[in-house]
C-alpha positions as CSV (number, residue, x, y, z in Angstrom):
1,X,122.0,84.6,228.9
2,X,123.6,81.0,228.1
3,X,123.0,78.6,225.3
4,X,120.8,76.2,225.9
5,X,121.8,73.9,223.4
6,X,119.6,71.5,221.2
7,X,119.5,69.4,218.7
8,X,119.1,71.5,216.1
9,X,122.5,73.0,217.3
10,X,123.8,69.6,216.8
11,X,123.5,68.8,213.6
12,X,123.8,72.2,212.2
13,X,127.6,72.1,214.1
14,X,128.4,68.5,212.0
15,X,126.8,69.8,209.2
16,X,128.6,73.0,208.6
17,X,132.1,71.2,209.7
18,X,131.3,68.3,207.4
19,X,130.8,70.8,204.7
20,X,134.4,72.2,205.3
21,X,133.8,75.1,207.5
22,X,136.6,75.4,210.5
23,X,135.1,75.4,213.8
24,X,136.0,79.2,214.3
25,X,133.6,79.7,211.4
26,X,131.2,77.4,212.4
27,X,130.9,78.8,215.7
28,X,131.1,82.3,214.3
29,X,128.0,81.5,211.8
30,X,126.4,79.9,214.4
31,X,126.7,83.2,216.6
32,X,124.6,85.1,214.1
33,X,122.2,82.2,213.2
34,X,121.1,81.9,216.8
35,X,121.0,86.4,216.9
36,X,118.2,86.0,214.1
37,X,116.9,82.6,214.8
38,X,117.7,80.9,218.1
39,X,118.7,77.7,215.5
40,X,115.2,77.2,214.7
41,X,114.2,76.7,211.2
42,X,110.5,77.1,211.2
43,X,110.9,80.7,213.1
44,X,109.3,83.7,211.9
45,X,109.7,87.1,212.2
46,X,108.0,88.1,215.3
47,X,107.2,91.6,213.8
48,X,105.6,89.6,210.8
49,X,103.4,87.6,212.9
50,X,102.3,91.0,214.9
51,X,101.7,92.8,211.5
52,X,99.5,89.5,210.0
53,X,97.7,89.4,212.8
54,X,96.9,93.3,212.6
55,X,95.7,92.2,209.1
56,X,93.6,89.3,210.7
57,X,96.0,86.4,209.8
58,X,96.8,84.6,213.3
59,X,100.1,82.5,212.6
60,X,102.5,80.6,214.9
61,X,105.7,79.2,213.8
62,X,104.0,76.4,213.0
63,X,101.2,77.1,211.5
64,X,102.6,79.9,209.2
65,X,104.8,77.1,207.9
66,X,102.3,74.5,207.5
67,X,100.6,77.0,205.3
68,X,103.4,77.9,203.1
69,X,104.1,74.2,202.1
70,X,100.0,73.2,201.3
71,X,100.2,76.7,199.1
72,X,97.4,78.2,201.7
73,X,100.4,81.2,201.4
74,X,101.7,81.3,198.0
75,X,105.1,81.7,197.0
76,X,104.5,85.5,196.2
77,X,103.1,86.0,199.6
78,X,105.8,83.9,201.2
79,X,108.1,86.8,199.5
80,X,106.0,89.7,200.4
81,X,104.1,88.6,203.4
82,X,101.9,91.8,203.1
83,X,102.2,94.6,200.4
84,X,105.6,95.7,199.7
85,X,106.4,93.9,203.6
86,X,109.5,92.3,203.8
87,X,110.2,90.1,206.4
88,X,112.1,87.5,207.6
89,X,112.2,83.6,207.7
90,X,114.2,80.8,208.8
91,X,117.8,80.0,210.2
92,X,119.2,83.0,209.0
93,X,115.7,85.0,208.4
94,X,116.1,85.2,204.7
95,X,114.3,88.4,204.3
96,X,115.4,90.6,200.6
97,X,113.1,89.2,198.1
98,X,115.6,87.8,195.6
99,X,117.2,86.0,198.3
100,X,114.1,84.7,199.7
101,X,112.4,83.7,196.0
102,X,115.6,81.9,195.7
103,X,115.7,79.9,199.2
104,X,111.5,79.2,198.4
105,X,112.3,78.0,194.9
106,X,115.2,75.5,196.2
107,X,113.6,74.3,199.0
108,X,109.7,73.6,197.2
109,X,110.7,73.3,193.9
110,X,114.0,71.5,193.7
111,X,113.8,69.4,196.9
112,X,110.3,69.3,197.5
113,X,110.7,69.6,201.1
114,X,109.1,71.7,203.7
115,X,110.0,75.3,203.5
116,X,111.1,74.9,207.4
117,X,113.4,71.4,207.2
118,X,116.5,71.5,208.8
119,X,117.9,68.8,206.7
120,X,117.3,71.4,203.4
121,X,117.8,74.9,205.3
122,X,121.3,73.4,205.5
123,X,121.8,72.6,202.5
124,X,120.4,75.5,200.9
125,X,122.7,77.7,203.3
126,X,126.1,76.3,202.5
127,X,124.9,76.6,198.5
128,X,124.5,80.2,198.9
129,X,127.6,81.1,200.8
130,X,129.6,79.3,198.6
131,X,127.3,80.8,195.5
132,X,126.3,84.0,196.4
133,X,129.0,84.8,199.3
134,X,132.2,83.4,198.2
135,X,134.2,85.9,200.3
136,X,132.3,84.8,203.7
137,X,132.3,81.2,202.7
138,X,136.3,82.2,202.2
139,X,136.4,83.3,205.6
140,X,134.6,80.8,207.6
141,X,136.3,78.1,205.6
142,X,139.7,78.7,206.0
143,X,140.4,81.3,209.1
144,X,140.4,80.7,212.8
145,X,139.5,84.0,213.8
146,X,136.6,83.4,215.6
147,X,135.6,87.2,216.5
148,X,136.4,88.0,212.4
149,X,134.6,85.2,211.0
150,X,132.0,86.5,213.1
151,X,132.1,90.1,212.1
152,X,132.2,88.6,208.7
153,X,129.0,87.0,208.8
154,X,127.2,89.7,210.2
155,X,128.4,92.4,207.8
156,X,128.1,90.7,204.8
157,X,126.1,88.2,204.6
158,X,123.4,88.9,207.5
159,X,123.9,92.9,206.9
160,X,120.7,93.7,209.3
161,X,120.0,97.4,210.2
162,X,122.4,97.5,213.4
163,X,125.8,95.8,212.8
164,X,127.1,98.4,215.5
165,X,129.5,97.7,218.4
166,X,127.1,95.9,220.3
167,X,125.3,93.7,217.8
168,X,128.9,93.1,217.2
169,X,130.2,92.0,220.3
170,X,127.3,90.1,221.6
171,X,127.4,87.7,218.2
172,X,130.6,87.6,219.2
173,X,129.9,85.8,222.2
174,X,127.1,83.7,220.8
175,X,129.8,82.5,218.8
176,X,132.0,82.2,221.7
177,X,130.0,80.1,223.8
178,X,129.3,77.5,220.1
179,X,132.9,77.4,220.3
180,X,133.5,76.3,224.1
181,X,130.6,74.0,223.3
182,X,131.6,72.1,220.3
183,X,135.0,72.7,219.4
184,X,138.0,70.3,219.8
185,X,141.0,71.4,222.3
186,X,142.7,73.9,221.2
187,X,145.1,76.3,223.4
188,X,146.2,79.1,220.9
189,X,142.2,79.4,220.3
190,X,141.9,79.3,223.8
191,X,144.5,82.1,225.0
192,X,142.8,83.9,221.8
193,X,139.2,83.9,222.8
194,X,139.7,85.1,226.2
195,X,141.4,88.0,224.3
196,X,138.3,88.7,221.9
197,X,136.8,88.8,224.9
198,X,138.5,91.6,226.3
199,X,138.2,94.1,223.2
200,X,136.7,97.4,224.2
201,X,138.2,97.4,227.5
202,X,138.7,101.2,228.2
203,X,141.5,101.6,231.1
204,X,140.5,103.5,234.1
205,X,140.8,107.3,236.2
206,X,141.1,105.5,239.2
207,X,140.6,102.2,241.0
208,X,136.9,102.2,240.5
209,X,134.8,99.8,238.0
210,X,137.8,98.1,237.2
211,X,135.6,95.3,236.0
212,X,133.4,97.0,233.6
213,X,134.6,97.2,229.8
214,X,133.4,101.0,229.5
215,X,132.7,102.8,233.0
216,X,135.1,105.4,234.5
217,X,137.0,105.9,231.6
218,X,140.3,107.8,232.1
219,X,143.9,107.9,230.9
220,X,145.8,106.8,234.4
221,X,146.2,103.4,233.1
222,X,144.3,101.6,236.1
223,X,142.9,97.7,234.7
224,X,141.1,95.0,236.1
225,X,144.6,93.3,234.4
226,X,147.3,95.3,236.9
227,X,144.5,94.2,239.9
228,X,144.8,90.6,238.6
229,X,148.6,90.0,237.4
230,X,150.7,92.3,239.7
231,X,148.7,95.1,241.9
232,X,151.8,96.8,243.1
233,X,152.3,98.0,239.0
234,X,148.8,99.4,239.0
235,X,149.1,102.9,236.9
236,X,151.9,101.7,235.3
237,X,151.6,101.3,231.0
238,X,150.1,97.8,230.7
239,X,149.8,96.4,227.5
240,X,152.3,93.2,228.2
241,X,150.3,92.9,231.8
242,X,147.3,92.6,229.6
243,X,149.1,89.9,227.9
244,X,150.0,88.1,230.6
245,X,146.6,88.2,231.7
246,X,144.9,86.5,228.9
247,X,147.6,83.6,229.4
248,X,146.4,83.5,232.9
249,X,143.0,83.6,232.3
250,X,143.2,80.6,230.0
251,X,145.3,78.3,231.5
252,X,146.0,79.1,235.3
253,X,148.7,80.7,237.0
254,X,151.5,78.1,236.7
255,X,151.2,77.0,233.5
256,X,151.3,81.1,232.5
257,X,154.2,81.2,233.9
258,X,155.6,78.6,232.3
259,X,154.8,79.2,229.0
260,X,156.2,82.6,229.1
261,X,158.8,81.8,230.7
262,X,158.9,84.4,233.5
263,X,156.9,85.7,235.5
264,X,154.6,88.2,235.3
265,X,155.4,89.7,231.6
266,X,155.6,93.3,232.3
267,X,158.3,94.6,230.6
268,X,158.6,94.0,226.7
269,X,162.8,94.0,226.6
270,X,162.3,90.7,229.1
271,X,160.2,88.5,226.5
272,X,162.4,89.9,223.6
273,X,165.1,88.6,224.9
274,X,163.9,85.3,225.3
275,X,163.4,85.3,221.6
276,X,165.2,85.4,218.1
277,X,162.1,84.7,216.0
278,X,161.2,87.1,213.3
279,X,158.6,85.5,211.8
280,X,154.6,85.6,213.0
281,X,152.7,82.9,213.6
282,X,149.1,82.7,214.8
283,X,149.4,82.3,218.5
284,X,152.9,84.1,219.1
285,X,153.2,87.4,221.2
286,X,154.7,90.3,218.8
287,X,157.4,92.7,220.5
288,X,157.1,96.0,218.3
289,X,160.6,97.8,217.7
290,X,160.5,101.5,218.5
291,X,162.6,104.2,218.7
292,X,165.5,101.7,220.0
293,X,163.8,99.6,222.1
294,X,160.8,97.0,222.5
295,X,158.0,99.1,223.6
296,X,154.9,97.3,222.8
297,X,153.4,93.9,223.0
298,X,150.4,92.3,221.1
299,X,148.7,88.9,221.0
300,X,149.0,87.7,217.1
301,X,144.8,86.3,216.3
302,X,145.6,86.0,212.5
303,X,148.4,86.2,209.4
304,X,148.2,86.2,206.0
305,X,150.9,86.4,203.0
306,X,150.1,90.1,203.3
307,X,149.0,90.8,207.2
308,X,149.0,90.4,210.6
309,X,145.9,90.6,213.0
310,X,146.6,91.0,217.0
311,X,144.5,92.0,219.7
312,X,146.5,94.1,222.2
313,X,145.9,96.2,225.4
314,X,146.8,100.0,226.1
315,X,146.8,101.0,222.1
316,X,143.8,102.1,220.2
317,X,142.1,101.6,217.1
318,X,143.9,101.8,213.5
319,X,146.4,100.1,211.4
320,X,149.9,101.7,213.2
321,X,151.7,100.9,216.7
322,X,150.1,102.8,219.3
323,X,151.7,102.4,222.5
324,X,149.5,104.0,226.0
325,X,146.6,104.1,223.5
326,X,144.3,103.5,226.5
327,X,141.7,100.7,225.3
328,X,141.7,96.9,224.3
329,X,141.9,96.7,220.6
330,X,141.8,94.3,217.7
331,X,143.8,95.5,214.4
332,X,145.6,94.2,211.4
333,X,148.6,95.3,210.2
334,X,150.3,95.2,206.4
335,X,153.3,93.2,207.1
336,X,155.3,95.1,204.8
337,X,154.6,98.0,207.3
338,X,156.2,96.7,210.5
339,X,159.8,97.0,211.2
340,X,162.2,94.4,210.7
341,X,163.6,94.6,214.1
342,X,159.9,93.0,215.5
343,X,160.4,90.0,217.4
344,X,157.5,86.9,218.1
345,X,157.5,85.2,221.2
346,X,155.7,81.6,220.4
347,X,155.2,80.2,223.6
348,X,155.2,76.7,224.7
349,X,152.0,75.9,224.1
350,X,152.4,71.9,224.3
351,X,152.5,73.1,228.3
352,X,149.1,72.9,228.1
353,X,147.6,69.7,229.5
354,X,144.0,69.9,230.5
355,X,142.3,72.3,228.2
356,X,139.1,71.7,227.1
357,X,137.1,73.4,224.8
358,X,134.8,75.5,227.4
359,X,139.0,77.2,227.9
360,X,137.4,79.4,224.7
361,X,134.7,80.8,227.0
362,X,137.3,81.6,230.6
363,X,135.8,81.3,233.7
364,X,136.0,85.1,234.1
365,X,138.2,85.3,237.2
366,X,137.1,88.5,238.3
367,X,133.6,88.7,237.5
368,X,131.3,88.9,240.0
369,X,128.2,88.4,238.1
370,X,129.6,84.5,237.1
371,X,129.4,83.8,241.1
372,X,126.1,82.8,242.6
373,X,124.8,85.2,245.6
374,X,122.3,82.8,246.9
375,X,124.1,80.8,250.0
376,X,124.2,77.4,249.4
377,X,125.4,76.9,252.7
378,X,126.4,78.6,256.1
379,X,129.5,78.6,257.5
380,X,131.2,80.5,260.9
381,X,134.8,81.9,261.1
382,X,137.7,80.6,263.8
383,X,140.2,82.7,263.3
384,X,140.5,85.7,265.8
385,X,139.7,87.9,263.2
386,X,138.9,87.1,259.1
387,X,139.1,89.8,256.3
388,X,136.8,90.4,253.7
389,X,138.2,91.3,250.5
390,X,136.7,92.7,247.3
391,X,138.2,89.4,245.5
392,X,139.9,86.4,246.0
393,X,143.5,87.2,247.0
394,X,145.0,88.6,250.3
395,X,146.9,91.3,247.5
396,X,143.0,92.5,246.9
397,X,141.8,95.3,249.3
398,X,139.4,94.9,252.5
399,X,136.0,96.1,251.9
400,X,135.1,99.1,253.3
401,X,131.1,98.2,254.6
402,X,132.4,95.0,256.9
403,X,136.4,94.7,256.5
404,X,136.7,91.9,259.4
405,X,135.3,89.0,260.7
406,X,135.0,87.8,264.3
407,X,135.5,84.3,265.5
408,X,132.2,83.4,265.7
409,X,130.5,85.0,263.3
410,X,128.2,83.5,260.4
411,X,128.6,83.8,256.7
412,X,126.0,82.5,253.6
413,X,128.8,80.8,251.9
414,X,127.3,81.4,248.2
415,X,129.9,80.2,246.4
416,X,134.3,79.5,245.9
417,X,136.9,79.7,243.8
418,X,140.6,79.9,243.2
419,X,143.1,82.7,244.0
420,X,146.2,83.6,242.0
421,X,148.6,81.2,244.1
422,X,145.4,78.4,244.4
423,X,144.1,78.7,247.2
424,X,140.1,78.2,247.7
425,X,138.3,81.3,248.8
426,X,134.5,81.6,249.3
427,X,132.2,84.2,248.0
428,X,130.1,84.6,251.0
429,X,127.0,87.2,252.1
430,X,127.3,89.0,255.5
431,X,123.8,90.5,256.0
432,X,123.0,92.4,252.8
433,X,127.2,92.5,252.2
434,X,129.4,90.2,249.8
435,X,132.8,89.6,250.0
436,X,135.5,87.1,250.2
437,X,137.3,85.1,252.6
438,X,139.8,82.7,253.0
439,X,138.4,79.3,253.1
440,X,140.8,78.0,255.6
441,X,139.6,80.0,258.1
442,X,135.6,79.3,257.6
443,X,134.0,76.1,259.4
444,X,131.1,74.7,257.2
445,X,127.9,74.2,259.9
């Protein structure tokens, strides 16, 4: 579900940036603060409500607050709502009782304010990162990461119950869609996002669910990337298609090919040799020296004196090279590890003209579920005969259940978009069937 942004959201964003956070760790708090609280500072565990009511206490939000700050609910009960109960409260759902006697005795006893104030919730939250959590406050203070300073939130300062995969990825895209929001243009953030996004891809045993991260797992390297960048290739190894991809994805075929300077990247030897740069930078595509040759590509996120973190396609989880590993992965590397004989392709990002910030949070080319399936309008074909593909492309396939159109015919035209070479296709209903068609060749009526 999207944002809905609000006030709060506001001044929390200008807060946390005037207090020196960058905006990847701003948005990657933010993720996790609107996971436990929607943003709201007078929220209250729901479970807590449930359980005082049990008990014969009926409590909103409101009220619950209102009776913490004219002492109705003491200070001790504020800590322990019921016996040996802990629950939480707030932005962040303060819920150990150290942490929450501490947040109580700043907020009424030092600032004399009510226990569910923005203004002080604020202010109390950067003082215990920067007290209490000096290695998050690290973190969201000085990287541009936004999936790790996420992550870093979440596992150590959060630290709820589930901090699995999923928890994971979908603060992950809270902290995404903060980003797109608020953040200022930037394209290396931009090409990286739509990266984060990708991690947990598993490739494919055949053409089928090329769109979903996890279904129909297989090792014949089939992707949603191959489908997108150059369908001919599909099967082949593809971690520099996935590359390529995520350059697309962010800034539109042209200006991809561009930037790279070829098009597509399929082949590591070809981008190596458009380079002599041996040094990382955030941004830069590595090419990883093997066995005599350039054999596997990765999208550099992060470095450090001491490492390098990339997100790459067809390797696998861990700390060492692994080329056909078969997934989407995020991993950091000691740079003392690599070999010497690693090249970084830094492309030209001042290409970029026209990004915004939403470029953090790509309009997801080939997913479906972003297009609307209820026609907005009707339209009727002229050519002779019109095929329907599964996506936007003549390279996609026909689909099977109504392949062609006949002059004549009516469509729901539900919604459009682009093609690889830029031409406007519609989304259109036939019956109970979706597909696409060429929009050239439909007659709005």
């Amino acid at each position: 579900m999207a944002i809905s942004f609000t006030a709060n959201m506001d001044k929390t964003w200008k807060y946390l940036i005037k207090s020196g956070t960058t905006e990847a760790g701003a948005a990657g708090l933010m993720g996790n603060l609107y996971a436990e609280s929607g943003v709201i500072p007078n929220r209250v565990e729901i479970l807590c409500l449930k359980r005082l009511k049990e008990a014969g206490k009926n409590y909103t939000d409101k009220t619950y607050t209102a009776a913490v700050d004219n002492g109705t609910i003491s200070r001790a009960e504020f800590v322990h709502p019921l016996p040996n109960r802990q629950y939480g409260y707030g932005l962040w759902q303060v819920t150990s009782p150290l942490r929450k006697t501490r947040f109580y005795d700043f907020i009424k006893k030092i600032k004399k304010a009510s226990i569910g104030s923005l203004d002080v919730q604020l202010e109390y939250l950067v003082r215990e990162l920067k007290k209490y959590y000096p290695e998050v406050w690290k973190k969201i203070s000085t990287s541009n990461d936004l999936a790790a300073c996420s992550d870093k939130v979440l596992l150590d300062f959060e630290i709820p119950a589930d901090t699995g995969i999923t928890v994971r990825n979908n603060r992950a895209a809270y902290a995404r869609e903060f980003y797109s929001h608020y953040a200022k243009t930037d394209p290396i953030q931009a090409v990286i996002d739509v990266a984060a996004g990708e991690v947990g891809y598993i490739e494919k045993a055949s053409s089928s669910s090329l769109d979903s991260k996890t279904g129909n797992p297989g090792f014949n390297n089939y992707t949603k990337y191959w489908r997108d960048v150059y369908p001919q290739f599909q099967g082949l190894e593809w971690c520099a298609c996935f590359v390529s991809w995520c350059f697309m994805q962010a800034f539109g075929l042209e200006t991809a090919k561009a930037m790279l300077k070829h098009w597509p990247f399929t082949y590591c030897p070809t981008l190596a040799a458009l380079t002599t740069n041996k040094t990382p930078e955030r941004g830069s595509i590595v090419l990883f020296w093997r066995n005599g040759e350039y054999a596997h590509t990765e999208l550099v996120v992060e470095v450090t004196a001491q490492t390098i973190t990339t997100i790459g396609g067809n390797t696998s989880a861990g700390n060492s090279v692994v080329p056909n590993g078969g997934g989407v992965y995020r991993k950091t590397y000691q740079r003392d590890s690599l070999n010497s004989n690693n090249k970084y392709f830094m492309p030209d990002y001042s290409l970029v003209k026209n990004v915004s910030a939403p470029a953090s949070k790509p309009a997801k080319q080939n997913d479906s579920a972003a297009l609307s399936e209820i026609p907005k309008e009707t339209g009727t074909v002229i050519a002779t005969d019109l095929a329907v593909r599964t996506w936007a492309g003549t390279e996609y396939p026909q689909i099977k259940s109504y392949p062609v159109l006949k002059r004549g015919e009516t469509v729901g035209i539900c919604d459009s978009i682009a093609a690889n070479d830029g031409t406007e296709w519609y989304f259109v209903k036939i019956k109970n069937v979706y597909g696409f068609v060429c929009s050239a060749y439909i007659e709005k009526t």
